[in-house]
C-alpha positions as CSV (number, residue, x, y, z in Angstrom):
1,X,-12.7,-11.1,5.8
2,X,-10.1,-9.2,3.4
3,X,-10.4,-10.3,-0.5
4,X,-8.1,-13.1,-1.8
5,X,-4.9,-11.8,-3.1
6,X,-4.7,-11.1,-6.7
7,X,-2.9,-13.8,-8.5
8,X,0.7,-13.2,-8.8
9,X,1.7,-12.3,-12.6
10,X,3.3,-15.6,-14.0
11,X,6.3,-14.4,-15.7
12,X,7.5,-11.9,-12.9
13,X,9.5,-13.6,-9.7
14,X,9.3,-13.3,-6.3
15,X,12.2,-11.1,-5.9
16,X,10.9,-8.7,-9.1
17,X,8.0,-8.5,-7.2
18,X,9.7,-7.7,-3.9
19,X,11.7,-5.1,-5.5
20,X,8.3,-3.3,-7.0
21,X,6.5,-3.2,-3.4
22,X,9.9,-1.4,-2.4
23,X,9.9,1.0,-4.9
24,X,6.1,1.6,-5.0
25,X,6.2,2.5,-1.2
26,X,8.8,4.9,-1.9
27,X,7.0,6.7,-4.7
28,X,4.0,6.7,-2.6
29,X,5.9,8.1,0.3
30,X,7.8,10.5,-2.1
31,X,5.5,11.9,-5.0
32,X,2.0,10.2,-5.4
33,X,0.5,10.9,-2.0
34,X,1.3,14.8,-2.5
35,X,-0.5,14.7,-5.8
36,X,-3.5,17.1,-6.5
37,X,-5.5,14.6,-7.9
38,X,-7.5,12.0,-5.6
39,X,-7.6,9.7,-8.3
40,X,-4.0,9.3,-7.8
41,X,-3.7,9.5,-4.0
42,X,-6.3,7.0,-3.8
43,X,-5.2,4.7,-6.7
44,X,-1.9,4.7,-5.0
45,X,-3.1,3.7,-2.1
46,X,-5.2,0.8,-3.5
47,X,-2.0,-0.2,-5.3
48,X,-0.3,-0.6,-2.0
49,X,-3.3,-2.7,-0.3
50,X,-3.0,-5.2,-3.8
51,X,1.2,-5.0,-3.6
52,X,0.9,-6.2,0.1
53,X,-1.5,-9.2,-0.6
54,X,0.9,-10.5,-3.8
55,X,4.5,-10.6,-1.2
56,X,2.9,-10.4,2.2
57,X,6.3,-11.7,4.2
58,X,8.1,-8.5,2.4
59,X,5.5,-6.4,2.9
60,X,5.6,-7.5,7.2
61,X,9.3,-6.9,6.6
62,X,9.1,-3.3,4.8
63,X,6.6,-1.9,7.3
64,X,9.0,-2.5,10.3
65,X,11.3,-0.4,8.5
66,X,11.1,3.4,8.5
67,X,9.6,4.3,4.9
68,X,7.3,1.5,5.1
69,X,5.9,2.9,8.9
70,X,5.8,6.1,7.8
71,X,3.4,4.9,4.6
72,X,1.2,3.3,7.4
73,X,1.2,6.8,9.1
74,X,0.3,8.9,6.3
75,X,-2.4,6.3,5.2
76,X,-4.2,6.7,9.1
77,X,-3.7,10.5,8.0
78,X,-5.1,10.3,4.7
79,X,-8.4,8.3,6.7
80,X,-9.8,12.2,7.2
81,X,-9.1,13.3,3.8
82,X,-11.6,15.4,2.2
83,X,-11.7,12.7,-0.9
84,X,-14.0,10.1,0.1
85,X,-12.3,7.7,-2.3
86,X,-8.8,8.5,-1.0
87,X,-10.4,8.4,3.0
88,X,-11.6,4.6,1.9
89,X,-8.7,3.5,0.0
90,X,-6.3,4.5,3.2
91,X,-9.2,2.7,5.4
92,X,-8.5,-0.6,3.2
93,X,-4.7,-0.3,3.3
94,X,-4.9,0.2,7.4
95,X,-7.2,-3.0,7.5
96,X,-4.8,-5.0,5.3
97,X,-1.8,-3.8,7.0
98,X,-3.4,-4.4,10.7
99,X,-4.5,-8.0,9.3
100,X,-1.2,-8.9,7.6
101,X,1.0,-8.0,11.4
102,X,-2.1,-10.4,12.6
């Protein structure tokens, strides 16, 4: 079974936190997944699995649209990167996104 979603901050609202998944899967899809570093490919990664536990009905949403499909795809190819940290991190977002269309 998946972890229990983090608690949601208290002082941020729904739509804030809407508005963050969107503009998170966009810098991932844009800058952070091309990054040298693994650290950041793979903390990007596990900051997309968290994001889509906190709004789960706007995360279903975003992934039926074009950026958020194409994050999906990039995460099954980022599964065979040469980063073990970054392979597992993808592995954890695939299993959340697989279990959140569930």
């Amino acid at each position: 079974a998946p972890p229990p979603p983090p608690p949601p901050p208290p002082d941020l609202p729904r739509s804030e936190r809407v508005a963050a998944l969107s503009h998170l899967v966009y810098l991932h899809t844009t800058k952070l997944r091309y990054d040298n570093s693994p650290a950041v490919r793979s903390e990007s990664l596990r900051a997309l699995t968290a994001a889509s536990r906190l709004v789960p009905r706007a995360w279903r949403a975003l992934m039926a649209k074009r950026d958020g499909g194409r994050a999906i795809g990039m995460a099954f190819c980022d599964r065979s990167d040469s980063a073990g940290e970054v392979a597992a991190a993808a592995g954890d977002l695939i299993e959340a996104a697989t279990t959140m269309a569930a």
